[in-house]
N, C-alpha and C positions, 0 to 999 in steps of 0.2 A: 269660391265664386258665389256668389248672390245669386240667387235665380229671378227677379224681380224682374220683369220686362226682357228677361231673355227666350229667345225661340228655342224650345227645345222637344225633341222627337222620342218617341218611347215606344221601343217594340214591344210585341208583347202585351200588351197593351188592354188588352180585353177583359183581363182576368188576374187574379190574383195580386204578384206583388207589383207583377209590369201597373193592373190595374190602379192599384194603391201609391206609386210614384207619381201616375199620371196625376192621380188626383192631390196631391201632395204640391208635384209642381207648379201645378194650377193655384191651389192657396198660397203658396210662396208669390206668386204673380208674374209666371211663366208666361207664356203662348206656347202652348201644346198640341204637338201635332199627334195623333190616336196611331197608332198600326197595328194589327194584328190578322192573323191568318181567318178569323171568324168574324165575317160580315156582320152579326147582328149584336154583336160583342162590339163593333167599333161604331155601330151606329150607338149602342146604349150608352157609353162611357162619352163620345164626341158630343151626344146631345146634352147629356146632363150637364159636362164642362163648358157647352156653350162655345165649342171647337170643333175645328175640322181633324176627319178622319179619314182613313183608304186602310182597305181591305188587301189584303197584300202579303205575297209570298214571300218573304227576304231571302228565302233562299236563293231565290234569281236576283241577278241582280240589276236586272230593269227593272223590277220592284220596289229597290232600293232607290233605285234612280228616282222613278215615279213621288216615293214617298218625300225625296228629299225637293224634289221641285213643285209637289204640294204646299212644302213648307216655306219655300221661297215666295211664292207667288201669294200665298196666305198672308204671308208675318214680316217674311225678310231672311235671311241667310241662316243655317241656323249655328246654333249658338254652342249647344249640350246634344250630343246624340247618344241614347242612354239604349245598347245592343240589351235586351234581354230576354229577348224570346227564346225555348228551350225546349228541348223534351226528356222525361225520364228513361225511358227505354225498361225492357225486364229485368229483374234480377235472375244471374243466370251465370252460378257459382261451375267456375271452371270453364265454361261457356264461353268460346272465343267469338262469339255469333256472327252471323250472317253478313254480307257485304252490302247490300241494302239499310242497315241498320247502320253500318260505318259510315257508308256515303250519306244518309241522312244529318247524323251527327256530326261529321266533319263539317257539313257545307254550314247546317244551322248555327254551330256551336262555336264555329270557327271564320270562316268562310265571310260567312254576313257578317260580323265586327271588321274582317278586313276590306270587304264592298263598300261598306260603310265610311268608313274612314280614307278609302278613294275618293269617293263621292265629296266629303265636306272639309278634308284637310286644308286643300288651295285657298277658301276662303278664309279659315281658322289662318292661316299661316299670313297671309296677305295682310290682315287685321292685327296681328298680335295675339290672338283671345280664338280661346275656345274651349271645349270640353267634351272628351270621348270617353264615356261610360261605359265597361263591358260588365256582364255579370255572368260568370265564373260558379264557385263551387268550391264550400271549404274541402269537398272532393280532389280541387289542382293542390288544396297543400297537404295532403297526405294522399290517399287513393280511395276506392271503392273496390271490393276485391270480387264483387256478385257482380257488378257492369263495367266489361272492356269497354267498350265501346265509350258509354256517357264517362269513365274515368279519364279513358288519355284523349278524350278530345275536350274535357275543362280544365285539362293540364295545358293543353294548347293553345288555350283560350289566352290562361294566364301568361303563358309567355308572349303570345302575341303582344297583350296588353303588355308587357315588359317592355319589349322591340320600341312600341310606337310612344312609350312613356320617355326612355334615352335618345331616341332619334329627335322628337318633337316638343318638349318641354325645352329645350333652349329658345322655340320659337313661339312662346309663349302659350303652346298650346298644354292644357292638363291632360291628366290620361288617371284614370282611376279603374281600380278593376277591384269590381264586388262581390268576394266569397263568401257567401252566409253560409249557416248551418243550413239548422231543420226548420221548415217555416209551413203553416199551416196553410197549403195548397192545394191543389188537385193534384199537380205534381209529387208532393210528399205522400199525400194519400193512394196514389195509385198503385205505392210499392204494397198496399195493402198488411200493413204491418200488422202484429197481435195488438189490443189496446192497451196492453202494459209497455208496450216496444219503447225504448228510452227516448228515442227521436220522438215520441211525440209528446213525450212531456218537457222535453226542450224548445220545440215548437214555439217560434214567436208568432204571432198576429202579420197580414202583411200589411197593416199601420206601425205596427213596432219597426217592421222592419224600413219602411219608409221613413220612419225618424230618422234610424241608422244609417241610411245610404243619403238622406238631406245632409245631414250633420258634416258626411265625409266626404261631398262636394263644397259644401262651408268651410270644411281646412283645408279642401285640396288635397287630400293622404291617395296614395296610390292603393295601397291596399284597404281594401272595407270589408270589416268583418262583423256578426254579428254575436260572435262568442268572443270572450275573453280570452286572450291567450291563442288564439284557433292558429296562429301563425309558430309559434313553438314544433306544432308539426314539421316544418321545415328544416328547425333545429335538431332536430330528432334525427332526420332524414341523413344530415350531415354529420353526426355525434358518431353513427354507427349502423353503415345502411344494412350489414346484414343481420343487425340487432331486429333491425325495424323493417327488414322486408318479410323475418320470422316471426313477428310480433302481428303483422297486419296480414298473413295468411293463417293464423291460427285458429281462429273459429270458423275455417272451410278445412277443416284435418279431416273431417267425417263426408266431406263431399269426394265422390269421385270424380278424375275426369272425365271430360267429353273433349272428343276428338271431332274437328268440322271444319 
């Protein structure tokens, strides 16, 4: 899909790579609609794009509602709803944590990509045309083994986006879901890594990563990665799962559990 005169919404939106799409979409010649959970984030990015913005909890989903009928009223239906707001949660090896931290992550990580896609399907469908953007976590194609929580709910994600990719693709609608690496965020940063940590020498820019995710709304590809090969992990998974369930718990051998 072209983005050129199409309406399209972008959570997350304040900061980092949500921020760096917004503005990406916007030079492609989008109408961009701002969202994010921090008011003065959605004022700074909407004014500088010369776009409307709302401040907004996606986790509810009269928020969703809210944001998508900003975008009606602004631009016209929209077009691309690109889910990507997130949070990292603690690293916190063996740590089955808390239900508070689950129920966050499910509703955000999960939850809102499927609010969302209530909310703008009917149109998409009606039309022919449209595009539901989720962003994921080269986390859904392998694991994280320090976070339950942020692990099986980007695993979730991915399949959601699978679900609505075979259901809705005959009806012209696309469905893309975007697993990056390591990308130089506050997110990536918060896991407070040593400065040697290999994730951040891998680290892309979230303009790098913005090419990446334009690029694979331009072919349409379901899956958007930002490393080469990132999807091989999947192959792995199938090759010889308890190869590769011993392989991806081995550098927690010196962790004890915690029981909670």
């Amino acid at each position: 899909m072209k983005l050129d005169g199409k309406v399209a919404v972008v959570t997350g939106a304040g900061n980092g790579i949500g921020e760096a799409l917004a503005r990406r979409f916007a030079a492609e010649g989008a109408r961009v609609v701002v969202t994010d959970i921090e008011p003065e984030a959605v004022s700074r990015v909407a004014d500088d794009l010369g776009t409307v913005g709302l401040a907004a909890d996606i986790t509810e989903p009269a928020s969703v509602r809210a944001v998508a009928e900003l975008a009606r009223d602004s631009y016209g239906e929209v077009d691309v709803w690109l889910s990507n707001a997130g949070v990292a949660g603690p690293r916190q090896p063996r740590d089955l944590q808390d239900d508070s931290l689950w129920d966050l992550m499910w509703r955000l990580h999960v939850l809102s990509h499927l609010t969302a896609a209530r909310e703008v399907l009917p149109s998409m469908i009606a039309r022919g045309d449209g595009y539901l953007v989720s962003t994921a976590s080269s986390v859904a194609l392998a694991i994280q083994p320090e976070k339950a929580a942020y692990s099986v709910t980007k695993t979730a994600a991915l399949a959601l986006a699978e679900w609505l990719a075979v259901q809705y693709r005959p009806f012209g609608v696309k469905v893309s879901c975007f697993c990056p690496g390591p990308m130089l965020t506050r997110m990536l940063l918060s896991n407070e890594f040593a400065p040697d940590h290999p994730a951040l020498a891998q680290a892309l820019t979230p303009e790098q990563v913005a090419d990446v995710v334009t690029a694979g709304i331009a072919a349409e590809r379901f899956l958007i990665t930002t490393q080469p090969g990132a999807e091989h992990s999947l192959a792995d998974k199938a090759a010889d799962y308890d190869a590769w369930i011993g392989q991806a718990g081995h550098f927690l051998a010196d962790s004890p559990p915690v029981g909670n």
